[in-house]
N, C-alpha and C positions, 0 to 999 in steps of 0.2 A: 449890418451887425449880425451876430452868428448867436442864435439863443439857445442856451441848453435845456436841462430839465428844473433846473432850480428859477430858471424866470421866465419858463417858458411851461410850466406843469403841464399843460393839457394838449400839447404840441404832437401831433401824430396819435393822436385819442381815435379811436373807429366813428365813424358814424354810418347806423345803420337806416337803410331804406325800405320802404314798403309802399305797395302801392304800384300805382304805374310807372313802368321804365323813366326815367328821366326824358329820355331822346323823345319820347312821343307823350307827356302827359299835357297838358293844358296849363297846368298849373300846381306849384309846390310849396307846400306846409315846412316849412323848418323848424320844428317844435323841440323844448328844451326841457329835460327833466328834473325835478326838485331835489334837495339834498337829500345825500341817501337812497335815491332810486338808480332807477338805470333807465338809458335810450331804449330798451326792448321795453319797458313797463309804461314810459308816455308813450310808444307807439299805437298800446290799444286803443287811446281815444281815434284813431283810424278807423277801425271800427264801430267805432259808434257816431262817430260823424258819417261814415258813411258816404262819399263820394267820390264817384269815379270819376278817370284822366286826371288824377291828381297821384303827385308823386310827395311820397313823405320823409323828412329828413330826420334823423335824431343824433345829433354829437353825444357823445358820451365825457363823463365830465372823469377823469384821472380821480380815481379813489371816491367818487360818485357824491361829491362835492366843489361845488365852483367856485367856491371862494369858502375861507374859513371861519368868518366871524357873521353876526346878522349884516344883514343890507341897512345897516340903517347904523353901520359903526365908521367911525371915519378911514376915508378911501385907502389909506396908506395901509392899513391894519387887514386888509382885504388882499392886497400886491403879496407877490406878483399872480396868486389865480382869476383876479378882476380883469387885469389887461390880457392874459392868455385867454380867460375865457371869451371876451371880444376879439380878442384876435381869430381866435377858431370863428366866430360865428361869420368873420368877414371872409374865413375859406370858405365857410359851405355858401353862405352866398355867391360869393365867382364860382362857384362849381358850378350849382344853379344855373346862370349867365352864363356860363361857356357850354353848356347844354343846349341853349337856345331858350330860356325861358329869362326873360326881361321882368325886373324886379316890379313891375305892375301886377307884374302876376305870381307874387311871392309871397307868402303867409307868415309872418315871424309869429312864433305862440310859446307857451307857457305856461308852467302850474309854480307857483311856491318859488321858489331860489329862480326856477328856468323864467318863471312871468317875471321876476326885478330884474334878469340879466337880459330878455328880449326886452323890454321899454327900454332899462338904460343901451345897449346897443341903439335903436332905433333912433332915440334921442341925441345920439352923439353922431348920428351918419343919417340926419332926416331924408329923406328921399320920399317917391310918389311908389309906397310896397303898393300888394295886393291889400293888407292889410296886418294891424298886428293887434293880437288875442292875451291878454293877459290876466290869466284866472287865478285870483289871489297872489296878488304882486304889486308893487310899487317902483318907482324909480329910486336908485342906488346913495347911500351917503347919508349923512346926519343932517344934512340940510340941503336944500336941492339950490345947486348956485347958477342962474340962470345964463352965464358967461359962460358956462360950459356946455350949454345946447342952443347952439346957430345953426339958422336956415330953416327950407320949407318940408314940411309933411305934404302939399300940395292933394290937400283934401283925399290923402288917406284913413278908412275907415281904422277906427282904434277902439278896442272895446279893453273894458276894463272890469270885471266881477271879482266880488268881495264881501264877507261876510262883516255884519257890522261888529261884531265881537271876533276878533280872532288874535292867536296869541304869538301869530309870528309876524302880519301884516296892521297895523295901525290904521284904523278907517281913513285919520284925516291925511296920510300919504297919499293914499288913494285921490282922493279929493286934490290933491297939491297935485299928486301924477296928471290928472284929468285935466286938469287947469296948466300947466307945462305942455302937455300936446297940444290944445286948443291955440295955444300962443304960439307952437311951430305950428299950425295951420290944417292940423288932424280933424275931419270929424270926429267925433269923441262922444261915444256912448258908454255910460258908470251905471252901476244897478250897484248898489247895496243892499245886500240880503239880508235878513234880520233871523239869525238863529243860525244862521247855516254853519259856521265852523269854517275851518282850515280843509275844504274839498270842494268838490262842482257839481252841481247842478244841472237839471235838463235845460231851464231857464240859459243856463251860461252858454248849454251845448248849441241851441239852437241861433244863441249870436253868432256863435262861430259857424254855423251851416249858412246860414245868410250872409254871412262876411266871403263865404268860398262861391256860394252860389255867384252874389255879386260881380268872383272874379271871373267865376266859369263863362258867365254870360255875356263878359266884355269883348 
């Protein structure tokens, strides 16, 4: 099937790199940026995680939104930037993989819009990642329908942070997300923050240094 730009919005979108060359890094972060931001604005967290032989990925999302309505409206009402934007994230993963770097050692992450659309990606393509980082997000839809996420996470690390009050993430998705990956077979670490808001934390920063360490190490 041959997709244009009306069902295919985010098709040929840039994604920019930082970090270590692909060919020679150890290990690569594919990180998604929030509504309204851009690939060049997640990349700084690069910088503040701080490690090398990692290569960092960022898609840019067509008009710097992945889908149009909250994550949390039902799925049709999201179509067609919900399936583009999964479709993209499954390029930059075989990019990844045709690089030489095997999805064990692949970091899917996220902040706000980019954290609901790497869990829901992850959860609908479970595999053994490096790990996946979701800072203030949840899994996609007005109701999480469990037919629609089969097979093993195969005891990949899944971290999940979120402010207990915040006004675009619902604590108890969180809680529902965390309990969803536990059931594909994720470890699964949840912190709820109390007061934090809609942003991250050093707390959040350092799961994610420990999530790459982890991978560095393997």
């Amino acid at each position: 099937m041959i997709f244009d730009k009306t069902t295919r919005p985010h098709e040929g979108q840039p994604v920019i790199e930082k970090g270590k060359a692909l060919k020679e890094a150890k290990a690569a972060v594919i990180i998604v940026h929030g509504r309204g931001a851009t690939a060049e604005s997640i990349l700084t967290m690069a910088d503040e995680i701080d490690r090398s032989d990692v290569s960092w990925l960022a898609p840019q999302a067509a008009n710097y939104t992945w889908y149009p309505y909250s994550f949390l409206a039902p799925l049709e009402q999201n179509e067609p930037g919900l399936s583009s934007a999964i479709a993209l994230l499954s390029e930059v993963v075989a990019k990844v993989e045709e690089a030489g770097i095997p999805k064990n050692k692949i970091v899917l992450a996220g902040f706000s819009q980019g954290a609901c659309l790497s869990l829901e990606f992850a959860a609908r393509n479970p595999a053994r990642y490096g790990g996946v980082v979701a800072l203030s997000g949840g899994v996609i839809g007005p109701e999480l329908d469990n037919e629609r996420y089969q097979g093993d996470m195969e005891q990949t690390p899944v971290f999940l942070g979120c402010s207990d009050y915040d006004h675009h993430i619902p604590e108890e998705r969180v809680h529902e997300s965390a309990d969803l990956f536990e059931r594909l077979g994720a470890r699964v670490t949840k912190k709820i923050y109390t007061g934090l808001g809609h942003t991250v934390n050093d707390d959040e920063l350092n799961h994610f240094r420990d999530i790459l360490d982890e991978v560095l190490a393997g």
